[in-house]
Structure formats: structure tokens, C-alpha cells
NUVOZA-137008 format. One record per residue (C-alpha): x, y, z. Coordinates in steps of 0.2 Angstrom, whole numbers, always signed. Each point is the difference from the previous one (the first is absolute). Example, Ala and Ser with C-alpha at 12.3 -4.5 7.8 and 13.67 -1.06 7.14 Angstrom:
<recs>
REC     u     v     w
REC   +62   -22   +39
REC    +6   +17    -3
</recs>
This chain:
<recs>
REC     u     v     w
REC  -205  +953 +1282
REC   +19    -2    +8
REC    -2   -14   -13
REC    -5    +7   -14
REC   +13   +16    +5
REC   +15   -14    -1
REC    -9    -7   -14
REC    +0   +16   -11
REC   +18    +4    +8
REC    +3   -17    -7
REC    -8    +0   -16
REC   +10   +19    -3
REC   +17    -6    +6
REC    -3   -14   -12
REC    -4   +13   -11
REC   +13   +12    +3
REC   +13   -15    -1
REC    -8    -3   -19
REC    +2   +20    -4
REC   +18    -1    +6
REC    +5   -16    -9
REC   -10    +9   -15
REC   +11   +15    +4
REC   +19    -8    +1
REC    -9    -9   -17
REC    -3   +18    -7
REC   +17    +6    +7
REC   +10   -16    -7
REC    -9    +6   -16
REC    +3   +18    +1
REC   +17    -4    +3
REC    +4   -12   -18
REC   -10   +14    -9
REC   +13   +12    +6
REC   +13   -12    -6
REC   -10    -3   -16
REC    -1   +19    -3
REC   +17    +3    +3
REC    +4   -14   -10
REC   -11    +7   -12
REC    +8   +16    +1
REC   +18    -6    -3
REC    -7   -10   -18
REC    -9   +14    -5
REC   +18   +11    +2
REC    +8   -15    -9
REC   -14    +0   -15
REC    +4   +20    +1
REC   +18    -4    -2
REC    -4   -14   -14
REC   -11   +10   -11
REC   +13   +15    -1
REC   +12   -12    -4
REC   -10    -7   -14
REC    -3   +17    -6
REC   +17    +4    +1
REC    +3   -15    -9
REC   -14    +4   -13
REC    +5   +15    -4
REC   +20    -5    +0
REC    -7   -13   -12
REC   -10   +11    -9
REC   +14   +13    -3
REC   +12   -15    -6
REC   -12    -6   -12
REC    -1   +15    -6
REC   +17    +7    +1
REC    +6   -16   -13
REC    +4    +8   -17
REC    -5   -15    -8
REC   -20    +0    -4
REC    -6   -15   +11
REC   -19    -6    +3
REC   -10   -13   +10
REC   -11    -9    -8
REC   -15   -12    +4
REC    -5   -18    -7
REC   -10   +10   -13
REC   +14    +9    -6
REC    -6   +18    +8
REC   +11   +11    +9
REC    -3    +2   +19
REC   +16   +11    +2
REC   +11    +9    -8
REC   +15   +13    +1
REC    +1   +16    -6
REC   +16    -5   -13
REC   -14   -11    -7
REC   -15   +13    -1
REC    +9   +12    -8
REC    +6   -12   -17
REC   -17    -6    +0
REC    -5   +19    +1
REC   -15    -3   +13
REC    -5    +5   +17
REC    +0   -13   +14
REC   -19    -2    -1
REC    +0    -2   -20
REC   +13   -14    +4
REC    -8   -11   +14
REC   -12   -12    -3
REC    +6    +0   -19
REC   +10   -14   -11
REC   +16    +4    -1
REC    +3    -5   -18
REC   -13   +15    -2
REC    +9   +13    +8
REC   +21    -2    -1
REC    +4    -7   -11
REC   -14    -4   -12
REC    -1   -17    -6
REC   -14    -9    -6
REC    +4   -13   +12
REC   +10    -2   +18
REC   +20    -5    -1
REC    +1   -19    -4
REC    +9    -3   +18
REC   -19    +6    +7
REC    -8   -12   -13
REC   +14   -14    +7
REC    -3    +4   +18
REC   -20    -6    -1
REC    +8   -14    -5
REC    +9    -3   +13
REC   +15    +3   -11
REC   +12   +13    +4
REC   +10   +11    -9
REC   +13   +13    +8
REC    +0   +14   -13
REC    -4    +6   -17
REC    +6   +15   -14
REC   -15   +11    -5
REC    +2   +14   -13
REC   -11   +15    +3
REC    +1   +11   -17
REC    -9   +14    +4
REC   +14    +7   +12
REC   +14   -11    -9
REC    +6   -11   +16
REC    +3   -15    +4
REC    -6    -7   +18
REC    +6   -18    +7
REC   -16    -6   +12
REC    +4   -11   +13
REC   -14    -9   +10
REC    -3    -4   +17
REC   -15   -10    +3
REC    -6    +0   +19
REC   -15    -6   +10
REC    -8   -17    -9
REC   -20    -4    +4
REC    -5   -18    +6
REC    +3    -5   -18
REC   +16    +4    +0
REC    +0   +16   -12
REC    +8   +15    +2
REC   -12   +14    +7
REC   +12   +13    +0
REC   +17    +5   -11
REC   +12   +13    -1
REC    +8    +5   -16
REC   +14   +11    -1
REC    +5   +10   -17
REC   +16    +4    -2
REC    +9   +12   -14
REC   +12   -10    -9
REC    -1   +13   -15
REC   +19    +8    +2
REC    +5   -16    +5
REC    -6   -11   -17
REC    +6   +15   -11
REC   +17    -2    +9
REC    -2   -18    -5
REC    -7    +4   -17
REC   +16   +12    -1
REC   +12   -12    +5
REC    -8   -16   -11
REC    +2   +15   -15
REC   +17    +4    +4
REC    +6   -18    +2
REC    -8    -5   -14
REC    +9   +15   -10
REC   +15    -5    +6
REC    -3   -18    -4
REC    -4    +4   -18
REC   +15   +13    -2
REC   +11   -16    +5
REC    -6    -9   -12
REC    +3   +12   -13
REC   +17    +5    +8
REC    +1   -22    -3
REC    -7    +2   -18
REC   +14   +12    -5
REC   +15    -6    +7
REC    -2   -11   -10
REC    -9    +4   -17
REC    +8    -7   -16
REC   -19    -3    -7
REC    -8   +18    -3
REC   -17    -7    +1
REC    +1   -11   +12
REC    +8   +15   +11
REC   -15   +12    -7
REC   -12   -11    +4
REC    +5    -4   +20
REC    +1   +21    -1
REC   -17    +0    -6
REC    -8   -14   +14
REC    +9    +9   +12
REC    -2   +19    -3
REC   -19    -3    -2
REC    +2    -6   +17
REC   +12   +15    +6
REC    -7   +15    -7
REC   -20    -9    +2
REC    -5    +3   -17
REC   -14    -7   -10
REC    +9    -2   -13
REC   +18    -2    -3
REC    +7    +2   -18
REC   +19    -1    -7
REC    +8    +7   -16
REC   +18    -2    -6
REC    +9   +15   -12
REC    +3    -5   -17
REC   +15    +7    -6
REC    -3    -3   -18
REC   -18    +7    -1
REC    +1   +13   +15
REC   -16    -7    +8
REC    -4    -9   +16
REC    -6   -19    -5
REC   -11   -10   +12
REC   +11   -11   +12
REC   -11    -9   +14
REC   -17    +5    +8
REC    -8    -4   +15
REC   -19    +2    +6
REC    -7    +4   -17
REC   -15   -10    -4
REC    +2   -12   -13
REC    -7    +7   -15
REC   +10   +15    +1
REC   +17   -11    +0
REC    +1    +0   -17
REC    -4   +17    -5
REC   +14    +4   +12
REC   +12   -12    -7
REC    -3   +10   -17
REC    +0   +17    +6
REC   +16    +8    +1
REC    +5   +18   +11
REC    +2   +17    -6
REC   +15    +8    +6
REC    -8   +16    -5
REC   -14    -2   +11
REC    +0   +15   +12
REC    -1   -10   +16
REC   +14   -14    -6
REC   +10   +17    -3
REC    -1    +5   +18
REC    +3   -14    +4
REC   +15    -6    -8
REC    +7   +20    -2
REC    +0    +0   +20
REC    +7   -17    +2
REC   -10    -2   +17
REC   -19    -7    +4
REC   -17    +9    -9
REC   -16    +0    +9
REC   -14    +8    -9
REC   -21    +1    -2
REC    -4    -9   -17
REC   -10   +11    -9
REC   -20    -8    -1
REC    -9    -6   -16
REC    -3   +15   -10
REC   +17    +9    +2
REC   +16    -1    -5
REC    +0   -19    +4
REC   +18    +2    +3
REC    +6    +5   -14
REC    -3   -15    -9
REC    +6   -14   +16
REC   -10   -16    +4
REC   -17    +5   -12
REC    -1   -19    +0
REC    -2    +0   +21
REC   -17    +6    +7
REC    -2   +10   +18
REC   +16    +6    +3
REC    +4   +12   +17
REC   +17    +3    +2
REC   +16    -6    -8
REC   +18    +0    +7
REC   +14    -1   -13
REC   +16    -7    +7
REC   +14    +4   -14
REC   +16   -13    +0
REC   +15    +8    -7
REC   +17    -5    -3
REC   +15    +9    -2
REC    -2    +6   -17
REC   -17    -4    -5
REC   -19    -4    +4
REC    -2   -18    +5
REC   -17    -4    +4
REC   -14    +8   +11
REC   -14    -8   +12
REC   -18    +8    +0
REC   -10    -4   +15
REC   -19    +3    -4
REC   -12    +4   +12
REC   -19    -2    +0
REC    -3   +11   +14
REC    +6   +15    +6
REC   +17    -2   +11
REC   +10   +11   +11
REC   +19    -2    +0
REC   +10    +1   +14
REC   +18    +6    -1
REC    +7   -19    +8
REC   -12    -4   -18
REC   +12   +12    -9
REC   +16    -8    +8
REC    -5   -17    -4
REC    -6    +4   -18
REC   +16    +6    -4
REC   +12   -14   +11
REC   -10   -11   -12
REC    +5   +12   -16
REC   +19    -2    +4
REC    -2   -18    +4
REC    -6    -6   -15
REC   +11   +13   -13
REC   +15    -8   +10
REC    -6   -16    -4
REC    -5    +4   -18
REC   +12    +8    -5
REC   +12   -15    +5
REC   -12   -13    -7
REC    +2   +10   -16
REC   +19    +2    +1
REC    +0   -19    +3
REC   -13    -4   -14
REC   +12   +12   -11
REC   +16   -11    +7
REC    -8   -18    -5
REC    -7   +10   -15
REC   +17    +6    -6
REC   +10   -18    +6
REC   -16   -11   -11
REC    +6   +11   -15
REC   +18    -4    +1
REC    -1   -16    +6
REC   -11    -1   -16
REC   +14    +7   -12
REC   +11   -10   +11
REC    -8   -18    -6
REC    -6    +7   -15
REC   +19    +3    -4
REC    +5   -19    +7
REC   -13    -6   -13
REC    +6   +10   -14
REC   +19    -8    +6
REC    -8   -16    +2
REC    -9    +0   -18
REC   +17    +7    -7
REC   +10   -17   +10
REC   -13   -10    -6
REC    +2    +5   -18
REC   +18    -1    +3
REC    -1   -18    +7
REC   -11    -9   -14
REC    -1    +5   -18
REC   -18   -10    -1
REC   -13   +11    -6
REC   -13   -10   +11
REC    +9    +1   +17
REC    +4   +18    -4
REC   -20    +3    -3
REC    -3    -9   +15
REC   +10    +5   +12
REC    -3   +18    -3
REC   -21    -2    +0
REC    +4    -7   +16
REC   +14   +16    +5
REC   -15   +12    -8
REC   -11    -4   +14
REC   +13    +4   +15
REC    -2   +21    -5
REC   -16    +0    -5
REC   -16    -2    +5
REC    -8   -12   -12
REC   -10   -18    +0
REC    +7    -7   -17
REC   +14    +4   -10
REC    +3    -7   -16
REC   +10    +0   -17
REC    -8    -4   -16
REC   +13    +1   -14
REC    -6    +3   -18
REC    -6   -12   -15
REC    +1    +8   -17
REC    -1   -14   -10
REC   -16    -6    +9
REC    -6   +18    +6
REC    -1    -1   +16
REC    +8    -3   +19
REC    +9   -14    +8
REC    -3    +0   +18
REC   +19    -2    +5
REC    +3    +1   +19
REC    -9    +8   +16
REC   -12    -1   +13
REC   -18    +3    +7
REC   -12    -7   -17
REC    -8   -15    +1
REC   -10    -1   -15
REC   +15    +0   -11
REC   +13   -13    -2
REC   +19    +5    -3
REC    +4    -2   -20
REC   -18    +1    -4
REC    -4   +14   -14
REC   -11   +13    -1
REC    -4    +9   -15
REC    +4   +18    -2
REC   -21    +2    -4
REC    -4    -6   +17
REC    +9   +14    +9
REC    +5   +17    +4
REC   +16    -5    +1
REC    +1    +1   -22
REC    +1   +19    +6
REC   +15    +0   +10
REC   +10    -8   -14
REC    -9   +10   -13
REC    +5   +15    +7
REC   +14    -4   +11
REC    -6    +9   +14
REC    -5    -4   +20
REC   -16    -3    +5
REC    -6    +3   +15
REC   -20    -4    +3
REC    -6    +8   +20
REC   -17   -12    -2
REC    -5   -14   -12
REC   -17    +3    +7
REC    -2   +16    -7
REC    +5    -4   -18
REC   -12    -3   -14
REC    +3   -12   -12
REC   +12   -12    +7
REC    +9   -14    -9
REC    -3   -18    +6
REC   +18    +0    +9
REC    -3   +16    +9
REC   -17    -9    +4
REC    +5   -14    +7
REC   +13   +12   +12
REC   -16   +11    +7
REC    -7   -17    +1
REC   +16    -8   +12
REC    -4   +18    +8
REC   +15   +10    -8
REC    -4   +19    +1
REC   +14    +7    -8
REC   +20    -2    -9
REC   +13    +7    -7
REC    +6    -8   -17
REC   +18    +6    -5
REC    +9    -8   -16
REC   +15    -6    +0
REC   +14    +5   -13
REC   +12   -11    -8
REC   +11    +9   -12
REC   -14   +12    -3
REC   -12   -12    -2
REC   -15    -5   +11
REC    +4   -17    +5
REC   -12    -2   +13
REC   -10   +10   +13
REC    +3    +0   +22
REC   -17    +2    +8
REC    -4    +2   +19
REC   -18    -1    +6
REC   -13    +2   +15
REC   -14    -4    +7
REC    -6   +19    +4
REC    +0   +13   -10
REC   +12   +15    +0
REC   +13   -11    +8
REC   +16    +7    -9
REC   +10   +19    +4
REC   +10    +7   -12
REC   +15    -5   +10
REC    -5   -20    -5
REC    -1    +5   -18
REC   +15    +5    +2
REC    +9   -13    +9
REC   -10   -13   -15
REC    +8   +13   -15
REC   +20    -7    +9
REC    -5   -15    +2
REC   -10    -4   -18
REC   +18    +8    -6
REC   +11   -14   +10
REC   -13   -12    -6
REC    +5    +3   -19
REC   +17    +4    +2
REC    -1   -17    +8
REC    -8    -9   -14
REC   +12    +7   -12
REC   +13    -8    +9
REC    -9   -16    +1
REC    -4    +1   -18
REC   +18    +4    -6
REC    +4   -18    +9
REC   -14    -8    -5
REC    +7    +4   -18
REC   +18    -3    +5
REC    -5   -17    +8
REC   -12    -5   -16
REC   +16    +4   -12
REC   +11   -11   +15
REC   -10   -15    -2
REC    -4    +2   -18
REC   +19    +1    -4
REC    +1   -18   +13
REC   -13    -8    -9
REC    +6    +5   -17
REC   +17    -5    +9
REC    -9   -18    +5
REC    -8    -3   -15
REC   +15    +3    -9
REC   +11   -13   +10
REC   -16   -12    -4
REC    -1    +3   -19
REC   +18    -9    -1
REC    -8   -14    -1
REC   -20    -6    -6
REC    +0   -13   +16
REC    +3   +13   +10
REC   -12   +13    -4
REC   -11    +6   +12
REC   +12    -9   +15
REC    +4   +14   +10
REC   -18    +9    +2
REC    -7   -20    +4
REC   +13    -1   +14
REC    -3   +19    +5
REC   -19    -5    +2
REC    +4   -16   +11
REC   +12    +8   +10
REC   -10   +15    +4
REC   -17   -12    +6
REC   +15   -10   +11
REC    +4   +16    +8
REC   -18    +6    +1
REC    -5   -15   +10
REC   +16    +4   +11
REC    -8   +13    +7
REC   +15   +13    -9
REC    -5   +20    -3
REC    -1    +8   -18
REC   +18    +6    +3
REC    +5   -16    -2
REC   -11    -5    -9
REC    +5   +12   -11
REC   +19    -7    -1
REC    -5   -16    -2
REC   -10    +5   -19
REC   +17    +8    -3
REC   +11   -14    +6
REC   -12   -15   -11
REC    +0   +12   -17
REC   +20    +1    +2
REC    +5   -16    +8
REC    +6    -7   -16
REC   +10   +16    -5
REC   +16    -7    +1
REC    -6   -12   -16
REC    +4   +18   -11
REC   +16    -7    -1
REC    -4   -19    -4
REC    +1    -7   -16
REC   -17    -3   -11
REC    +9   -18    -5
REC    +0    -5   +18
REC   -18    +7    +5
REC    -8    -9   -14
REC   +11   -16    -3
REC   -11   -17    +1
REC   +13   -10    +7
REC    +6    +1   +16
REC   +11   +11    +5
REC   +20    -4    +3
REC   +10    +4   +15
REC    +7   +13    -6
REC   -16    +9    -8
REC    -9    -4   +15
REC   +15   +10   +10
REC    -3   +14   -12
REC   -20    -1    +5
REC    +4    -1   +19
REC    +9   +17    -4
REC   -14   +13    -3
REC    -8    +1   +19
REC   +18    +8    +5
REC    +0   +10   -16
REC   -16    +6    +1
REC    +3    +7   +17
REC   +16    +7    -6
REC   -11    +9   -15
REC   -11    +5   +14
REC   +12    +9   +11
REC    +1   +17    -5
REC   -15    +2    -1
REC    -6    +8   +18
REC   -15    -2    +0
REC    -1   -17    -3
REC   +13    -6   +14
REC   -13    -6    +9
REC    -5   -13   -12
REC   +19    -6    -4
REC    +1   -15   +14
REC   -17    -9    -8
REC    +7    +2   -17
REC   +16    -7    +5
REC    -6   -14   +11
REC   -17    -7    -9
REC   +11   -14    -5
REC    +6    -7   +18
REC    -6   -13    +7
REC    -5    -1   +19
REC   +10   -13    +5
REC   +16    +8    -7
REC    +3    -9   -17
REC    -7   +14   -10
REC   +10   +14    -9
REC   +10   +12    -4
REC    +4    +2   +19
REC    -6   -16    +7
REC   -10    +9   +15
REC   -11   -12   +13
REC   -17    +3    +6
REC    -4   +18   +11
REC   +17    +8   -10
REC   -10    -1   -15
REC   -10   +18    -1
REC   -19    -5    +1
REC    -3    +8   -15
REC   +14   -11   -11
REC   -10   -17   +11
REC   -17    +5    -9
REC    +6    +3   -18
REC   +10   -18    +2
REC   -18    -8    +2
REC    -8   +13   -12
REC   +13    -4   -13
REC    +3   -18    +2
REC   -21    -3    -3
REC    -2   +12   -15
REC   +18   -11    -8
REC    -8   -17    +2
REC   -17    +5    -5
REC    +5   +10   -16
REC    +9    -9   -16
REC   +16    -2    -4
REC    +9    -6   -14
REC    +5   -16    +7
REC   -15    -2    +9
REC   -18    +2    +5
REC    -7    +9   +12
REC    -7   -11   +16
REC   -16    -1    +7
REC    -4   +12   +14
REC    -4   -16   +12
REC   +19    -6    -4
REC    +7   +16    +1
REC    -9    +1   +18
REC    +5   -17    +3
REC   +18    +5    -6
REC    -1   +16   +11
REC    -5   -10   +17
REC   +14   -10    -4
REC   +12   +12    -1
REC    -5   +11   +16
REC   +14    +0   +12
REC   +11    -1   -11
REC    -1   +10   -17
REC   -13   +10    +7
REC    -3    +9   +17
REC   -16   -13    +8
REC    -8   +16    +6
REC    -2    +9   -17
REC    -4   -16    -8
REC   -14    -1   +12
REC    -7   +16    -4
REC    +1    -4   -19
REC   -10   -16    +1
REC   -13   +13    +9
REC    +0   +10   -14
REC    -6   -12   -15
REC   -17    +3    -4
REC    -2    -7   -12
REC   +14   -10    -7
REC    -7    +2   -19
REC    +7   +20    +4
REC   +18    -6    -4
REC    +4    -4   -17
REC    +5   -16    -7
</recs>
């Protein structure tokens, strides 16, 4: 029993050693769930502390968000507004509940689709910002997006847009793009009229430039006509192009009661037009449709309207007084500058004039020294056709001097036809000229095209394309000798002041041929009385007949060929009719004796080169000639006579009538001989260059036989 005792004693100590390892078990346990508590405790104050911080925060958040003036929104990846702030509720004028969960685009500001930069931003593109323009309240937003928070596919869940009102800040802009374009265009007419000599060049810059200022729809410009007290059409700008033409055509009233305002206040108009239906402006512009308001900018000068700008506006328009200011800085601008580009116009104007009466006075002098420097009808009429066309304006000029006999026109001298040649005729049927000598008055035709029944001359002229002339006669002692006419190729192209200038001249023209024709006659009886002269001396003798004007016609192809002018041309026929003029005084027994001659007749023959000189000698006019006369009997190598002169100191004109003479002597008959063949007399010629005769001379002689049957036997 003892042993079952210390058995149970056992078994419960055992026991009892179990319970109190199960109690330091539990206590071990009470005590780390003590520290769990109070560890618990200590994170449950923390997550206190957290969550009013995060509340804090929230509603920190919250109050910034919505504090920001700006209307700012997020967004999800379906374009629907999860939050907003209050800025933002109130343009889209909805309560917070009407906003969330709705597309933005269909709230503020309505669009028919999101901003591009969201479009971009599923893309995976980004865009920082964008302009919108809401026009219902007039504004102007600039967006800028934040895109935050992408998904495993890597786009945006979330973004933020912020709108901000850029509206003051773009009219600024807008103000300051206004003004600097303003000032860039007052510059440029400021640049226009410094320097404006061309009026519509300068009006049209105005025009470009003041529709720009003064933001018209159309700008138009008129200039003051003196003459006809109206406002003509200058330059335009804006207006469409079929009414160009109407306003090209369509001249200003001065008496129109807005022009009237305008110029009698000398500043700026602004005014309603008045509609279809009423006054229509008292007659302004009926050509121009839909017309608002008008500004009328007069430009004056110092004693008289010079012009005025009319700005045209389709729509209504407000004008601010900066408007005014401007307006009228352009109306002094441009009257400065006109009225100098007219005082200049006037100026060039006024110095063209007498510049004009200037030349037009040195032609007269130089058709005066001309007439004074030749006495040949021909260069008389030619130089002045040529003269005519200096002072005036004209495409031919011709002189046509009168036929009787035939009836008709020789076409004397001039310029500008090309289907007449000079000295061809035309009858007094074929043209209207008949008239002017009819009648003896000018004619002045403004346009051939416009007259019926033309003769075929003045057909042929409209044909070259000749519009119009003025035919004037020209007088001789009374007499109508000839007619002057100037012509162009458009019509109307002569003033009063030309007809007047071609009334001196025709006048200089036949005082001119007068002159000409009084010589012509004096030089006609001069060599008429020489050739008498000549054939005089030759009708001494029957084998002499005819000698001098044989020799005169030998001499003057020698000369010819020589390359001499018709002045001396002309002294070498007077020097070849009166070479043998010392012979006057020679004895018919000696010219016509059949022997041959004695020493002492042939002394008496080698006499009459020195007398005929001396015969010649007071005669002034012919002084000229007296060497040749005197020495066509020396030889060149210094055995001739009367002077025995060598080679050069012969006069030229004296070596040519040796050759001329010595062939027409041995080819004509004598009474003691025959006359040679021309082959011996060139055979005899050849042989005697270089010494009777001067090589060079007889080398231009041998070019001048064709054919040697010309010269007589």
C-alpha cells in the first residue's frame, strides 16, 4: 500500500513537475503576449498618429487642389474625371457629382473629342501642352498634361491636366503684334514719302499700307483735279476685281456731304453708311455692295485739297481715339509728301517746258546756220526734216515740193516712209495734199482711221500705221513751192504749241529756198556766161570746137576716180571750160595755120596759160581756179611752161587738165594733122608719165577708159 502511496506520490510529483513546466510554459507565454500587446499598443498609437497625418495631409491636399485658380482635373485611361477642383466645377458649371465619373471633353470644355496630347499619350507619345479656345465665355486656356501611374502595358492610368487663362495674356500679345505691326507699316510709309517723286507709286505704298493701319476691307485713294474740281481715282487696294474697273472710271464728288465734312474739317470722318434703301450716300460707291462704315481721311495742302483715302468697312467697327491719332498722323504724312511730289512734278514739269523752248530755239539757230552754211536746196530740206524731229514729237517728217507742169509732188527730202522713194512723183489726184496747195492752208488730220474716203497716199500711211499729220505749205515769194509735213503713228499726237513751232520753221524753210533759188539762178547765169565764155574761145577756130567741154569731161572722170568732192569737182568743170581762155587774145592765122608753127608764133601760143590767168584775176570768185588755168601746160619733170614748175608744185588740179588736155589734142584733128588712135595716144600717154605727166594721174586716167571708142577720132 506504502508502495502504491509512493507510487501515487510519484506518479503526482511527476505530475506536478509536468503542471509546473506547463506553468513556466504558460508564464513564458503570458509574458511575450504582454510584450506583443504592448507592442501592439505602441503600433496601434503609431497607425493613430499615421492616419491623422494622412488626413491632415488629404485634406491639406484637398484644400490646394482646390485653392488653385486655374481649373485643374484628373482623369482616368477612359478619359473620365475622378477629381476635380472647384475652379474647374464652376467653368464647367456642374456640381462635383455631375462631374465624376464623366468624360471631360463633355463637361469643360466641350469638345467632340479629348486634347490631342491625351490622344498622343495612348500612344505612348507625349505632348507637354496645348491652346484651346472656349467661345462660349470667350477665353483662351493653355492645357498642360501630366500623365502619372502606367498599367502593365505601359499606359497611362491616370493624368492630370491643368488649364490655365492665357486670355489677357494673348490680347497683350495680339495688342502688341497690332501695334508693332502699325508701326512697321507707318514706317514704311514714313519710307514711301521721304522719298516720293512718283505720286502713284507713293499712293499706291499708302494704299498697301493704310489698309493694313487702319484694318479696312477696303482701301481706296483719290487725287483732286484742279482743272475739273473733282476727286479722280488714284490706287485701290482690297477691292475685288471686277469692281476695279468701275472704280478706275468713277470719279468723287466734292459736293458729296460726307467728302464735305471731311475735307471742310481737315481731320479724320468715321461714319455709318447708310443701308440699301436710303440715301446710299448721297450718291458714293452705288457700284460697291454691303457697305458698314467708311472713314474718310482728307489730305490737304497749304492752299488746296490734294487727295483723300476712304477705308470701307463691311462690318460694323468701333474707333478708338489712338484710331483717330493714327488716322490723322497718316493724313499729314501723306499731304506732306503730295504736296511736294506735286511741287516737284510741277518743277520737272515747268524745267521739260523750257528745256523744250530751249532746244527747240537751238534748232531754230541750228536750221538758220544751216541755211546760212549751204545754199543747196537739198541739204537745206534735209537737214531741217532731220532738225523738225528734235522739238517735236513725230515718226516721219517730210518735204515734198510742188510739180505744176506734171501736176503733182516730188518727194524732195525727209524721213520715216518706206514705200516712197526720194524724187519719185506723186500726182495731185492721189492725195489730199492737192488741198493744201489748193488752198494754201495747213492741215492737220488727228486720226487717218477715222476718215472716210482716203486717197491711195493717205492709205498707204494708215497702212505703215500713220494716225495723224500736219501738212503746212511752204511760201516762196508768195507762191506755194512745196509743203513741210510731220507725222505719227498715234493719233492726236500734235498741241497747238508744235503747230506753232512747224508755222517758224515752214517760214525758215522758204525763206531758205528763196535764198537757194536766187543762187541756183545766179550760179545758172555764172556758168551759162563760162560756157558761152568757153565756147566762144572755141569758135576761134572749127578744129577747136567742142575742145574745151571734151577736156572738161576727162578731167572731171580723173578727178572722180581720185576720190575728190563736188566742191572740187565743181572747180575742176570751171577750170576745163576756161583753160584755153588766154587763146581770146591769139591770132585765128596761128590757131588754124596748116604748117607748123615758127618760133616765134609758137612763143606767142605758149603765151595764153599766163594771160588767161591774168584775164582771170579779178575775178573773185574764180581765184581758186587761176593756178590750173595757168599751169595745164607744165610738165612734171619741170620742162613745161610759162613757169617751168616740177612735179608736187604743180596744183593737182593743173596735173589732171595736162593729161585731159594732152589726150583730147592728139585725139582731135588738126590742120597739119590727124588725130591718133586712142591705143597710140595711150601708148603715147604711158610713155610720157613721169615726165610730161604726173604717173599718178596718168594711172587714174587709164582706169577711166571705157570704152576707148568714147573719145573721138
Amino acid at each position: 500500500m506504502e508502495n502504491d502511496l509512493r507510487k501515487q506520490i510519484d506518479e503526482l510529483q511527476t505530475e506536478l513537475a509536468c503542471l509546473k513546466q506547463e506553468l513556466e510554459k504558460k508564464q513564458k507565454q503570458a509574458q511575450e503576449l504582454e510584450k506583443s500587446r504592448s507592442a501592439m499598443l505602441y503600433m496601434l498609437e503609431d497607425l493613430n498618429k499615421l492616419t491623422a497625418g494622412i488626413e491632415k495631409a488629404k485634406n491639406e491636399w484637398e484644400a490646394t487642389f482646390d485653392s488653385i485658380s486655374d481649373p485643374l482635373l484628373i482623369h482616368d485611361k477612359e478619359f473620365k474625371i475622378i477629381r476635380c477642383n472647384k475652379a474647374y466645377a464652376e467653368a464647367a458649371g456642374l456640381k462635383f457629382n455631375e462631374i465624376v465619373g464623366k468624360p471631360y471633353f463633355e463637361a469643360f470644355p466641350k469638345m467632340e473629342r479629348p486634347f490631342k496630347m491625351c490622344l498622343k499619350a495612348q500612344e505612348m507619345q507625349e505632348e507637354e501642352e496645348e491652346e484651346v479656345y472656349v467661345p462660349h465665355i470667350n477665353r483662351i486656356f493653355k492645357v498642360r498634361f501630366y500623365p502619372i501611374k502606367k498599367d502593365v502595358e505601359g499606359k497611362y492610368l491616370y493624368s492630370i491636366h491643368i488649364l490655365e487663362d492665357i486670355t489677357e495674356a494673348k490680347m497683350a500679345e495680339e495688342r502688341i503684334k497690332d501695334e508693332m505691326e502699325i508701326t512697321s507699316h507707318l514706317l514704311m510709309i514714313a519710307e514711301a514719302t521721304a522719298h516720293a517723286t512718283d505720286i502713284d507709286k507713293l499712293m499706291g505704298q499708302v494704299m498697301h499700307c493704310g489698309h493694313k493701319i487702319i484694318r479696312c476691307d477696303v482701301c481706296l485713294s483719290y487725287l483732286w483735279d484742279r482743272d475739273a474740281k473733282i476727286f479722280r481715282p488714284a490706287q485701290c487696294y482690297g477691292l475685288a476685281h471686277e469692281f476695279i474697273p468701275i472704280f478706275r472710271t468713277e470719279p468723287l464728288d466734292d459736293k458729296i456731304e460726307f467728302v464735305k465734312k471731311a475735307m471742310g474739317k481737315g481731320e479724320p470722318l468715321t461714319l455709318p453708311f447708310p443701308q440699301r434703301g436710303e440715301d446710299k450716300g448721297e450718291g458714293a460707291f452705288p457700284w460697291l455692295p454691303n457697305i458698314n462704315t467708311i472713314t474718310a481721311i482728307p489730305l490737304l495742302g497749304k492752299r488746296e485739297p490734294l487727295g483723300l483715302i476712304i477705308g470701307i468697312y463691311k462690318t460694323s467697327r468701333e474707333f478708338t481715339e489712338r484710331d483717330k491719332k493714327v488716322m490723322q498722323g497718316i493724313s499729314h504724312q501723306v499731304s506732306t509728301a503730295l504736296e511736294q511730289a506735286k511741287i516737284y512734278k510741277e518743277t520737272v514739269n515747268k524745267s521739260m517746258e523750257l528745256s523744250h523752248k530751249i532746244e527747240t530755239i537751238q534748232v531754230m539757230h541750228e536750221i538758220d546756220k544751216s541755211i546760212l552754211s549751204t545754199l543747196e536746196a537739198e541739204d537745206i530740206l534735209e537737214t531741217v526734216t532731220r532738225l523738225v524731229s528734235k522739238v517735236i514729237p513725230c515718226d516721219r517728217t517730210t518735204v515734198v515740193l510742188v510739180d505744176n507742169e506734171r501736176g503733182g509732188f516730188i518727194y524732195k527730202a525727209g524721213f520715216g516712209v518706206t514705200f516712197i522713194s526720194k524724187g519719185q512723183f506723186v500726182s495731185f489726184k492721189d492725195t489730199s495734199g492737192a488741198d493744201v496747195v489748193k488752198r494754201g492752208i495747213t492741215e492737220y488730220v488727228s486720226n487717218l482711221a477715222e476718215v472716210k474716203g482716203l486717197l491711195p497716199l493717205e492709205e498707204k500711211f494708215l497702212k505703215d500705221g500713220f494716225l495723224s499729220h500736219i501738212r503746212l505749205p511752204l511760201l516762196v515769194k508768195g507762191e506755194i513751192y512745196g509743203i513741210l509735213t510731220v507725222g505719227a503713228k498715234r493719233h492726236s499726237a500734235f498741241t497747238p504749241e508744235n503747230l506753232s513751232t512747224l508755222e517758224r520753221i515752214a517760214s525758215q524753210i522758204g525763206v531758205a529756198l528763196e535764198n537757194a533759188r536766187l543762187v541756183a539762178n545766179l550760179e545758172e547765169l555764172f556758168m551759162g556766161a563760162i560756157r558761152a565764155l568757153s565756147g566762144a574761145i572755141d569758135a576761134k577756130s572749127k578744129w577747136t570746137a567742142g575742145h574745151s567741154e571734151r577736156v572738161t569731161d576727162v578731167a572731171i572722170k580723173i578727178a572722180g576716180e581720185m576720190g575728190m568732192d563736188e566742191k572740187s569737182l565743181e572747180r575742176i568743170r570751171i577750170a576745163g571750160l576756161l583753160h584755153d581762155i588766154g587763146k581770146i587774145g591769139t591770132y585765128e592765122s596761128i590757131l588754124d595755120k596748116p604748117d607748123k608753127l615758127l618760133p616765134e608764133e609758137l612763143e606767142i601760143v605758149k603765151q595764153h596759160p599766163k594771160r588767161g590767168a591774168d584775164i582771170l584775176s579779178s575775178i573773185k570768185q574764180l581765184e581758186d581756179i587761176i593756178p590750173a588755168v595757168k599751169s595745164h601746160h607744165e610738165f612734171y619733170d619741170g620742162t613745161g611752161y610759162p613757169d617751168g614748175l616740177k612735179g608736187e608744185n604743180i596744183s593737182l588740179m593743173a596735173r589732171i587738165l595736162t593729161v585731159a588736155d594732152t589726150v583730147d589734142a592728139m585725139t582731135a584733128d588738126r590742120p597739119y594733122r590727124k588725130g591718133m588712135s586712142m591705143d597710140k595716144v595711150i601708148a603715147e600717154v604711158k610713155r610720157c608719165s613721169g615726165t610730161q605727166f604726173d604717173p599718178k594721174v596718168v594711172e587714174v586716167f587709164l582706169k577711166t577708159i571705157n570704152p576707148p571708142a568714147t573719145y573721138r577720132r
